[in-house]
C-alpha positions, 0 to 999 in steps of 0.5 A: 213354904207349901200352900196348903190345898183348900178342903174339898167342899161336897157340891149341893147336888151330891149332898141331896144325891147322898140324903136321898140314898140315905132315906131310900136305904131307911125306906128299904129297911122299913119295908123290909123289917117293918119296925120302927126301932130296926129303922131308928137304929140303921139311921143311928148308925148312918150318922155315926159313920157319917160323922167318923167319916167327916172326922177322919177326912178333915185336914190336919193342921200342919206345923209351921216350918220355921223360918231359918235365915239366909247365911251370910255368907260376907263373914266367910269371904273376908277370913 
């Protein structure tokens, strides 16, 4: 039977490095459009591949392999 390998956890450095370059990006958008609804729609957008991503990188559970028995192997030595 194979263990399964733990999911990977994002440390807490690498998630402040990602929401600093999320708000640096809405930031960018602001300056460079200057409208709120531009910037709340790039964000909407942000967090609707964030959590795709987030769905589709989870591990999926694997079915249990059934145990199947040893064979006994005394039946076929006494024929």
């Amino acid at each position: 039977m194979k263990a399964a390998a733990a999911p990977a956890r994002a440390a807490p450095l690498e998630r402040l490095a990602l929401g600093l370059a999320a708000l640096a990006s809405g930031a960018i958008v602001w300056a460079a459009s200057g409208q709120l609804v531009v910037v709340a729609g790039f964000a909407a957008g942000l967090i609707a591949l964030g959590a795709l991503a987030w769905v589709l990188g989870r591990p999926r559970a694997v079915a249990a392999e059934p145990g199947y028995a040893m064979p006994d192997w005394s039946v076929t030595v006494t024929a």
